[in-house]
C-alpha positions in Angstrom: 2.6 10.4 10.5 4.8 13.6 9.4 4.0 16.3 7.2 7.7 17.1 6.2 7.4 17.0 2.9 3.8 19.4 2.8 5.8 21.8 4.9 8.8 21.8 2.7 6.7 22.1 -0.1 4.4 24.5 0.9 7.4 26.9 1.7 8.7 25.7 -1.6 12.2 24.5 -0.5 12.9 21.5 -2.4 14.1 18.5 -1.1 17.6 18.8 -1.7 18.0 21.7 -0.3 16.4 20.2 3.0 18.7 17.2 2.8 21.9 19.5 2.0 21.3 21.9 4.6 21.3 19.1 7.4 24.1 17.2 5.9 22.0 13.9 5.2 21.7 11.6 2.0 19.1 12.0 -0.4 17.5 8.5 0.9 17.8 9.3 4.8 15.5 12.3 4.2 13.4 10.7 1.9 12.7 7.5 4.1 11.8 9.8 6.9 9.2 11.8 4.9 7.4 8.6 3.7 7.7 7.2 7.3 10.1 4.1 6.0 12.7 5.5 8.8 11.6 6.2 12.6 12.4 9.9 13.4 14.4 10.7 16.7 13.2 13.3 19.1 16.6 14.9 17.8 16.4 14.5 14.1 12.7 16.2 14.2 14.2 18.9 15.5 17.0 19.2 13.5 14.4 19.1 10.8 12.5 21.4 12.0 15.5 23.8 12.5 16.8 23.2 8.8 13.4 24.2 7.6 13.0 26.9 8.8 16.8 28.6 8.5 15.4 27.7 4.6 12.4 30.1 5.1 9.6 27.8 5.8 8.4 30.0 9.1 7.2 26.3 11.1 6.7 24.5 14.8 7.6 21.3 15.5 3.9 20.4 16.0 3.3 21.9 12.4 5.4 19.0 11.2 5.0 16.1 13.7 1.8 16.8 15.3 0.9 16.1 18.5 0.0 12.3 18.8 3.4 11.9 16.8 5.5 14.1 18.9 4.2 12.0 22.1 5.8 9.0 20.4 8.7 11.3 19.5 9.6 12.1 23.2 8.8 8.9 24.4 5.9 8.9 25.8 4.0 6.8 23.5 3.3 4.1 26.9 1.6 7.5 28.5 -0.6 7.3 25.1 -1.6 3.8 24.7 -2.6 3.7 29.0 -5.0 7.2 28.0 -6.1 5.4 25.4 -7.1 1.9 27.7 -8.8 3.7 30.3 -11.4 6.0 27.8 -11.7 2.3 26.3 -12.7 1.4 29.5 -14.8 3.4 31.0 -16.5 3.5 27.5 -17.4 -0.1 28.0 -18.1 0.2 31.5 -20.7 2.7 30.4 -22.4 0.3 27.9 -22.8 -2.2 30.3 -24.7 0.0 32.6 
């Protein structure tokens, strides 16, 4: 999940603005605010960047919050193993 397009919008820079200013197609932009595309570490920063030379005034986490930037930098494995052992000791618990 991204919230591109409520940041963009919320700064009211429209979309081809975004897309102009970081030298992308209409579509490219577009798939990566519905989440058809997988964003890079380095295109959600370039994002990011874009956004706010247009005024926006926004972090990184603002746009791709935290469980998304995890999978952004690649530790999404890191994640999942977090997520298995509070499973765990969650059903450990209820078998007490």
């Amino acid at each position: 999940m991204n919230l591109i397009s409520q940041c963009r919008e919320r700064a009211g820079i429209s979309q081809a603005a975004l897309y102009r200013r970081l030298n992308w197609k209409q579509s490219r932009l577009a798939n990566y605010e519905s989440g058809a595309r997988h964003l890079r570490l380095c295109d959600a920063r370039m994002i990011v960047v874009a956004l706010n030379e247009l005024g926006a005034n926004c972090t990184l986490d603002e746009v791709f919050p935290p469980s998304m930037a995890a999978i952004l930098n690649g530790s999404a494995v890191e994640q999942h193993r977090a997520n298995d052992a509070v499973q765990l000791s969650s059903n450990q618990a209820g078998a007490a």
